[in-house]
MITOR-269063 format. One record per residue (C-alpha): x, y negated, z negated; residue number from 1. Coordinates in steps of 0.02 Angstrom, whole numbers, padded with zeros to 5 digits. Last residue first. Layout:
<loses>
+--------+--------+--------+-----+
|     c1 |     c2 |     c3 |   n |
+--------+--------+--------+-----+
|      X |      Y |      Z | NUM |
...
+--------+--------+--------+-----+
</loses>
This chain:
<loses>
+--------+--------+--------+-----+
|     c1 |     c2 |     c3 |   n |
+--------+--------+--------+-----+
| -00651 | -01059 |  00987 | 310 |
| -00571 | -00994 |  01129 | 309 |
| -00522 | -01155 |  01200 | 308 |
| -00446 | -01184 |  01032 | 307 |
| -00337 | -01021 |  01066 | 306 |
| -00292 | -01059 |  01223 | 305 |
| -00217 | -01243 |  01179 | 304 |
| -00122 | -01129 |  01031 | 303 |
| -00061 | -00995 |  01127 | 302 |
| -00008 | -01151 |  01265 | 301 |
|  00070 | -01256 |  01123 | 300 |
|  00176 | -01078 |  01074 | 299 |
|  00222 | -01064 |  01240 | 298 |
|  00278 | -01232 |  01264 | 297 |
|  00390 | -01231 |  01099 | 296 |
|  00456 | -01055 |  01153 | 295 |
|  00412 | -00934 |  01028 | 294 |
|  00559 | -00843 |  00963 | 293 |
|  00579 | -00630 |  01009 | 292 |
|  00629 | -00521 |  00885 | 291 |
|  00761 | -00392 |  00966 | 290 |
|  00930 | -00496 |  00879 | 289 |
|  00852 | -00438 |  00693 | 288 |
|  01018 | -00470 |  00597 | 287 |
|  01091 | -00601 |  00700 | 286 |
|  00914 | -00691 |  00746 | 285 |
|  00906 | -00692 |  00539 | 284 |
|  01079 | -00742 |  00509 | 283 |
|  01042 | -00897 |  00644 | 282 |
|  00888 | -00981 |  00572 | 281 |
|  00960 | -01154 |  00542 | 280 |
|  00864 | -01302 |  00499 | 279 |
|  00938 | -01471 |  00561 | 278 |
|  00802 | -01600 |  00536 | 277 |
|  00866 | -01762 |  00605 | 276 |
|  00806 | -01902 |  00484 | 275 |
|  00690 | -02028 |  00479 | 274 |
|  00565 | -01888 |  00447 | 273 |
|  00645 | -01818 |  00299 | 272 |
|  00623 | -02003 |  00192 | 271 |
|  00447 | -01954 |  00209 | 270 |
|  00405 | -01802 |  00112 | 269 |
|  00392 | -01916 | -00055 | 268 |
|  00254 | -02002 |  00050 | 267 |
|  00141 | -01839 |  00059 | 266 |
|  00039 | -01861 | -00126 | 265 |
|  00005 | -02024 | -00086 | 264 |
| -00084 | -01984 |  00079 | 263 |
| -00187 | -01896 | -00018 | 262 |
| -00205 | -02006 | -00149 | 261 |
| -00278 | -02151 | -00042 | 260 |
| -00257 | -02341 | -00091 | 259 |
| -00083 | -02349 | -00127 | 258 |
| -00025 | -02209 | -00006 | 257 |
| -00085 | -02326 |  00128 | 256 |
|  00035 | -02431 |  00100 | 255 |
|  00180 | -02287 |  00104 | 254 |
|  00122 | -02242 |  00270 | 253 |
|  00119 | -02404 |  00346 | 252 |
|  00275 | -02446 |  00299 | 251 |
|  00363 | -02266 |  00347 | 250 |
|  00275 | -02300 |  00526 | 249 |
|  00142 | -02237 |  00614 | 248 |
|  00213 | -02218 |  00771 | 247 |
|  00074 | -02199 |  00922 | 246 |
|  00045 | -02091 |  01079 | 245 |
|  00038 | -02072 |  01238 | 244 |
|  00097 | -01931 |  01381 | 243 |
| -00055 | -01908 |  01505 | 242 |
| -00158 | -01767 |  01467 | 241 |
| -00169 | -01606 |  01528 | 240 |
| -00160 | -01529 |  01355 | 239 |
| -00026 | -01416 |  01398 | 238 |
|  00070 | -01583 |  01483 | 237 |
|  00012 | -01681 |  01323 | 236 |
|  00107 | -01561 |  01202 | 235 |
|  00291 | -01578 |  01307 | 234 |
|  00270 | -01765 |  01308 | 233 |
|  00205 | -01764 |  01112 | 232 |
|  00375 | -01641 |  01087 | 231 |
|  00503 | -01746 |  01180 | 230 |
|  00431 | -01907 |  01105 | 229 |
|  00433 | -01793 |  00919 | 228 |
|  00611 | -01767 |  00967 | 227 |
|  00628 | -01579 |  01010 | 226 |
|  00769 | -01457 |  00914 | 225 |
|  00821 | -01317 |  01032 | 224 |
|  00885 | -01146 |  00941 | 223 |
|  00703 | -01131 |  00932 | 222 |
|  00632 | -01036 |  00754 | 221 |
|  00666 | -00900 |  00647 | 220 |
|  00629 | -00870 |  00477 | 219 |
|  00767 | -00934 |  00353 | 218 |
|  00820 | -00793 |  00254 | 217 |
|  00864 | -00748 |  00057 | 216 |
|  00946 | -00612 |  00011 | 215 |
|  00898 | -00448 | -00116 | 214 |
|  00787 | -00369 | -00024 | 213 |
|  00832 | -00375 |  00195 | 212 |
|  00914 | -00208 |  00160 | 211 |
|  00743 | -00126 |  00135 | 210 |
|  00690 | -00169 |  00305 | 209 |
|  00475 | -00182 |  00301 | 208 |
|  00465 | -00339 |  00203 | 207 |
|  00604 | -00421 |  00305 | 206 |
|  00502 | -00358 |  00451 | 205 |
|  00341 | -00434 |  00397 | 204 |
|  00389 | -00603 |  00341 | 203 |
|  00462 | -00639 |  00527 | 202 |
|  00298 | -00591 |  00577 | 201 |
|  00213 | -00721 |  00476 | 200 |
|  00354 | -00860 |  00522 | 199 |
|  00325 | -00801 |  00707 | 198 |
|  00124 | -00828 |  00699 | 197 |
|  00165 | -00992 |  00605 | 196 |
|  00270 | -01060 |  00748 | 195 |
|  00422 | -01125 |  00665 | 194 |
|  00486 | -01330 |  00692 | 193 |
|  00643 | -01397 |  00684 | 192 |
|  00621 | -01604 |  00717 | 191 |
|  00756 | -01709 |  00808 | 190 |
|  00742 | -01918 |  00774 | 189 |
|  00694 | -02008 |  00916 | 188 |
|  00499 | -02019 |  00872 | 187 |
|  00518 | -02096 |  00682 | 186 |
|  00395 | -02139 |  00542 | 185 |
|  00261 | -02000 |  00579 | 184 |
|  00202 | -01977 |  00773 | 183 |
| -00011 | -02020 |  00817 | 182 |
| -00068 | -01953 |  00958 | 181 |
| -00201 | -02015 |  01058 | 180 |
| -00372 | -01957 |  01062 | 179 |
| -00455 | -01823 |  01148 | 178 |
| -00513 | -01697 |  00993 | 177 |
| -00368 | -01556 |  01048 | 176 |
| -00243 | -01692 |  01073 | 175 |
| -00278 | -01764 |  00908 | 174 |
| -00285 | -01585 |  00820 | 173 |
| -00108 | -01575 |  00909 | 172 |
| -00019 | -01715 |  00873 | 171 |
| -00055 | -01808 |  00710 | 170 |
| -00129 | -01669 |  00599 | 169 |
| -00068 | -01498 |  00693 | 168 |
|  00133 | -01604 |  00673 | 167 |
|  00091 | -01649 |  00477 | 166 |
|  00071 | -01508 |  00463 | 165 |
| -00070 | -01336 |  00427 | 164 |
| -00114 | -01221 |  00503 | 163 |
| -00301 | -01147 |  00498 | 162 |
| -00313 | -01073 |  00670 | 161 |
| -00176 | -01091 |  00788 | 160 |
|  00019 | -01172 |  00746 | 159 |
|  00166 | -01299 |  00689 | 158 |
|  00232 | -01277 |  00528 | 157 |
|  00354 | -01356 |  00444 | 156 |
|  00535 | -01269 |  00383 | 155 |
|  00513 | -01082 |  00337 | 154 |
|  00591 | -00986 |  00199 | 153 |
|  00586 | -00809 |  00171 | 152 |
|  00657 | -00776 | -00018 | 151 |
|  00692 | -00583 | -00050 | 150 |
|  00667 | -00475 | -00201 | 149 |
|  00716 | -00268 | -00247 | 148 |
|  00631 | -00222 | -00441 | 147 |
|  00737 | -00247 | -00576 | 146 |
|  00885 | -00317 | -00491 | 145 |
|  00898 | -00470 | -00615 | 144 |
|  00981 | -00575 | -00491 | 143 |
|  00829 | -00581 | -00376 | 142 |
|  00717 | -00623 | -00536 | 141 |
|  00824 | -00771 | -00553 | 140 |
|  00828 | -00814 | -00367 | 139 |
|  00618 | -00803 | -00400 | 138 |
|  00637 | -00916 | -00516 | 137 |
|  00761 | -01032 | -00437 | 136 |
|  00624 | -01040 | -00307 | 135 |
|  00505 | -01110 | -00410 | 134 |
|  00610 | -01225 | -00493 | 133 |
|  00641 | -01282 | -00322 | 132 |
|  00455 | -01285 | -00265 | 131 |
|  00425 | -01392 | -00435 | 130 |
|  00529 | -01523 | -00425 | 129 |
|  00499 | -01545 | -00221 | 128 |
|  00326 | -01571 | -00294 | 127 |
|  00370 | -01704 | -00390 | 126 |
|  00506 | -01817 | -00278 | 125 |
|  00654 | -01769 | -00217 | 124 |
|  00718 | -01613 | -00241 | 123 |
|  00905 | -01573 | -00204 | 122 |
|  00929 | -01372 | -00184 | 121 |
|  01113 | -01337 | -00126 | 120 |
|  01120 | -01257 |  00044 | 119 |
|  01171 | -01090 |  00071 | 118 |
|  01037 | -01029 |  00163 | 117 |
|  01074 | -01143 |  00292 | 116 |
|  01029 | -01320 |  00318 | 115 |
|  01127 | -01432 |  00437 | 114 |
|  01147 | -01609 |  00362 | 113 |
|  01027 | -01743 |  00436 | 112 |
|  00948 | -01786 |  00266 | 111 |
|  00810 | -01747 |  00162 | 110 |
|  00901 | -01625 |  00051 | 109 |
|  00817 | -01459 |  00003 | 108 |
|  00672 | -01423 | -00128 | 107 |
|  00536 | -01455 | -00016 | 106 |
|  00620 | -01327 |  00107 | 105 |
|  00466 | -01211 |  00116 | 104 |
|  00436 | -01020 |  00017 | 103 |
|  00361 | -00863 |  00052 | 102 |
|  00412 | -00738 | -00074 | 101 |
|  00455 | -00548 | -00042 | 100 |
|  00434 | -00452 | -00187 |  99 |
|  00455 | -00239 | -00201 |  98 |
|  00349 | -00164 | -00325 |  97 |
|  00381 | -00065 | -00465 |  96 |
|  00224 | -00089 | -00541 |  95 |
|  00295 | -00194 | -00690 |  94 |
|  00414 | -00291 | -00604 |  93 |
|  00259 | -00330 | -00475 |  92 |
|  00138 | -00388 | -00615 |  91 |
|  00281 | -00519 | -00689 |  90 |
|  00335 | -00569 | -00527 |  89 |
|  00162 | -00610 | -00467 |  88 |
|  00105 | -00680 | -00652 |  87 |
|  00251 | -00801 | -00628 |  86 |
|  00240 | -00855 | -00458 |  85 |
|  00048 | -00889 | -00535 |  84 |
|  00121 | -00973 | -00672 |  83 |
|  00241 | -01090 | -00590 |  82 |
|  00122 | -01144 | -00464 |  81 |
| -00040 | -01197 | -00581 |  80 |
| -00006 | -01348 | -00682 |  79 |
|  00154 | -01434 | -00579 |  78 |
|  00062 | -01375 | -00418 |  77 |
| -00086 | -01434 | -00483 |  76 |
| -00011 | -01613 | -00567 |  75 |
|  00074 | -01649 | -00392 |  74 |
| -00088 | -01630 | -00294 |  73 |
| -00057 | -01558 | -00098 |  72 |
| -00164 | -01422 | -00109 |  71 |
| -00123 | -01269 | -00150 |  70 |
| -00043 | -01114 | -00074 |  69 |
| -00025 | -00909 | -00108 |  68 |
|  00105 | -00824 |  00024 |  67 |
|  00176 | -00715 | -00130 |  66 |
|  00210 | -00533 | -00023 |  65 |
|  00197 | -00395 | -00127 |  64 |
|  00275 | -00212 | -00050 |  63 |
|  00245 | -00027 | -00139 |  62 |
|  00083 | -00077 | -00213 |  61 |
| -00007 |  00045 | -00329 |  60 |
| -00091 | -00104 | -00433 |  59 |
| -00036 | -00262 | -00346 |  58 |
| -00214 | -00336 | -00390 |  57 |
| -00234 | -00268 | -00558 |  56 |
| -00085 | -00343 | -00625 |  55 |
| -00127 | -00509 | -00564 |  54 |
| -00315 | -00499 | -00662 |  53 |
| -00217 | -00454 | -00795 |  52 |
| -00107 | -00618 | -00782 |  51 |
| -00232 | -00740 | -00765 |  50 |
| -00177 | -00881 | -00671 |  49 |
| -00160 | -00768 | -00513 |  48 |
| -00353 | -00771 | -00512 |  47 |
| -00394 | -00602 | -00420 |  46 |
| -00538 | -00542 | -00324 |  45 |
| -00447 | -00395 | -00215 |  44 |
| -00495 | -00326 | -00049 |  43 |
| -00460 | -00189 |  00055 |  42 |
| -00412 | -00215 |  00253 |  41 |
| -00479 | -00068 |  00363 |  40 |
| -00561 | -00191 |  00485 |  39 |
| -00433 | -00309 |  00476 |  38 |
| -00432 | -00490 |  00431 |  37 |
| -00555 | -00462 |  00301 |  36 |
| -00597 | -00582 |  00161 |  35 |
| -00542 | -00625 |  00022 |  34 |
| -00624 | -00757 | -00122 |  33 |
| -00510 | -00783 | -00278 |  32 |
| -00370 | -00715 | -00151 |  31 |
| -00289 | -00540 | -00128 |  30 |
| -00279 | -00433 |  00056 |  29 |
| -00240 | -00272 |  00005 |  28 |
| -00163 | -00169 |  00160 |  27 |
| -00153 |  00017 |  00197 |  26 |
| -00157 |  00036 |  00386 |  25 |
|  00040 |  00008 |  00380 |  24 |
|  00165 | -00075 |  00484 |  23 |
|  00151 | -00121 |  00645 |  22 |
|  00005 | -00209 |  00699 |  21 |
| -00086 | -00200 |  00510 |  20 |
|  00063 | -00273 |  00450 |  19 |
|  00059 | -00399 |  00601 |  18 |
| -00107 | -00446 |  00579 |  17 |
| -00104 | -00457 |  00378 |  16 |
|  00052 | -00585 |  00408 |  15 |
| -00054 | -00703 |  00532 |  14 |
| -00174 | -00690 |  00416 |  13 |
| -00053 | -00751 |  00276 |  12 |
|  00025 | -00866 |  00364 |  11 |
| -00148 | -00969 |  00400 |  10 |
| -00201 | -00973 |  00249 |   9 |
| -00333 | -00874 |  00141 |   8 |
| -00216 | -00712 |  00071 |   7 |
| -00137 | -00778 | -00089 |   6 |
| -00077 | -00642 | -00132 |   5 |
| -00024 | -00509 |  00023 |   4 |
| -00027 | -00309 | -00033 |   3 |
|  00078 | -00175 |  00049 |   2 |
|  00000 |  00000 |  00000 |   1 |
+--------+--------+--------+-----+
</loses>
C-alpha cells in the first residue's frame, strides 16, 4: 500500500495517476475530504492535526508521500504545518513506512545564485521560516535512519487542473479567460519553472527506487530558463493570441498588500522575482537519464488542451 496525505491538490493527483500508472493498484488517497482519482483508489478521512487519526491513515503503508498544502496565511502555516509534518513522521516511524516529502524553495536564497541541493537554507520572511524548519525536520528524521526518508523539492509551478502560481494566476488563467497578461515585478529576469504533472511523476520514481531514500532531489525541469517576455510570447502563440501583456511592478504589489491580505501574505516572495532564478535539477536527470522533461511549449499546449477539454 503506498498512501499520499494531503491528497486534494494538483500534485497530488497528478502523483495518484502515475502510481496507479506504474506503480501499484493499492493506493490510499488521505485528506479531511478524499476523493477518487482512480477507480480502485481507497480513501482515508484524516485530520493530520490529530495524531491518531494520522496513524490510522498510513496504517499498513509501505510508502507515505507528505504532499498536504495550505493556504497562503502565515499564522496557519506557523499553527498547523509543523504538526501535521510532525504527526506524518511520527505515524510513519511507527508503521515502518518509508517518507518521501514534497517540499518548495521558500526556505532558499532569493537571489541569482545557482541552487542545488546543497544550498544553505536562508528564509526570508514568515513562511519561508517555517518551510525551512520544516524541512530541517524532516533532514532530522533523515539522519535518524529509523525508517528510509527523502526531500523532493520543486521550484514554482506551472500546470492543468487545480495548479497553482503565480505564473497559472497572471499568465495563463488570463490567457485562458481572454485578457491580457499580467508579469510579476520583472519580465527580463530568467524564471525555472516544473510542470506539475512532471514534479508528480518525478515524486513517484524516487518513491519507487529505494536508493533514492535517504537524499534529497530537485525534480526536474528545462535545462532552458525563459524570461517571463520569452515565456508570455511563447504562451500567447498556444493561445493564438497576439503577444501582450502587463508588469505589475514590486511597488504596486507591495501597496496593494496593505489593503488586501492575500496579496500580503505573497510580498515576502517578491524580492525572488527581480532576480534570475537558477534552480538546478541535474543529479536527478543524471540518476534517472530515461525520464523525459516537458518542453515549456508542450507543457502550455497539454495545458491549452486540457482547458479546451473542460
Amino acid at each position: 500500500m503506498q498512501t499520499i496525505l494531503g491528497a486534494n491538490g494538483q500534485i497530488a493527483t497528478e502523483l495518484a495517476r502515475e502510481l496507479k500508472r506504474r506503480y501499484t493498484d493499492e493506493l490510499r488517497l488521505v485528506s479531511r475530504n478524499p476523493s477518487r482519482v482512480n477507480d480502485t483508489d481507497s480513501l482515508a478521512s484524516a485530520n493530520l492535526l490529530d495524531l491518531k487519526q494520522t496513524q490510522r491513515a498510513v496504517k499498513g503503508s509501505s510508502v507515505v508521500y507528505f504532499t498536504a498544502g495550505l493556504p497562503p496565511d502565515t499564522a496557519l502555516w506557523e499553527r498547523q504545518f509543523p504538526t501535521m509534518l510532525r504527526n506524518a513522521l511520527d505515524a510513519c516511524r511507527a508503521e515502518g513506512a518509508s517518507f518521501a516529502y514534497f517540499d518548495n524553495t521558500y526556505m532558499y536564497p532569493q537571489d541569482s545564485r545557482l541552487l542545488t541541493e546543497q544550498t544553505p537554507f536562508a528564509p526570508l520572511g514568515p513562511k519561508a521560516k517555517v518551510r525551512a524548519a520544516m524541512a530541517s525536520m524532516v533532514l532530522e528524521e533523515m539522519a535518524r535512519g529509523d525508517i528510509p526518508v527523502l526531500i523532493g523539492r520543486a521550484p514554482e509551478f506551472y500546470g492543468p487542473g487545480k495548479t497553482q502560481s503565480f505564473t497559472n494566476a497572471l499568465v495563463i488563467e488570463k490567457l485562458e479567460a481572454g485578457k491580457k497578461p499580467r508579469v510579476p515585478v520583472s519580465d527580463i529576469t530568467l524564471r525555472t519553472l516544473i510542470f506539475t504533472p512532471d514534479a508528480s511523476r518525478a515524486l513517484a520514481v524516487l518513491g519507487n527506487t529505494p536508493d533514492a531514500f535517504g537524499q534529497t532531489w530537485h525534480l526536474p525541469c528545462c535545462d532552458d530558463r525563459p524570461t517571463y517576455k520569452e515565456f508570455v510570447t511563447m504562451a500567447s502563440q498556444v493561445w493564438g493570441r497576439k503577444p501582450s501583456y502587463g508588469i505589475i511592478s514590486k511597488w504596486m504589489l507591495t501597496a496593494a498588500g496593505l489593503l488586501s491580505k492575500p496579496v500580503s501574505e505573497i510580498r515576502e516572495l517578491l524580492p525572488r522575482y527581480e532576480h534570475d532564478n537558477l534552480f538546478e535539477s541535474t543529479k536527478f536527470k543524471r540518476r534517472f537519464h530515461e525520464f523525459k522533461v516537458t518542453t515549456y511549449r508542450e507543457g502550455l499546449e497539454l495545458i491549452r488542451q486540457n482547458s479546451s477539454g473542460r
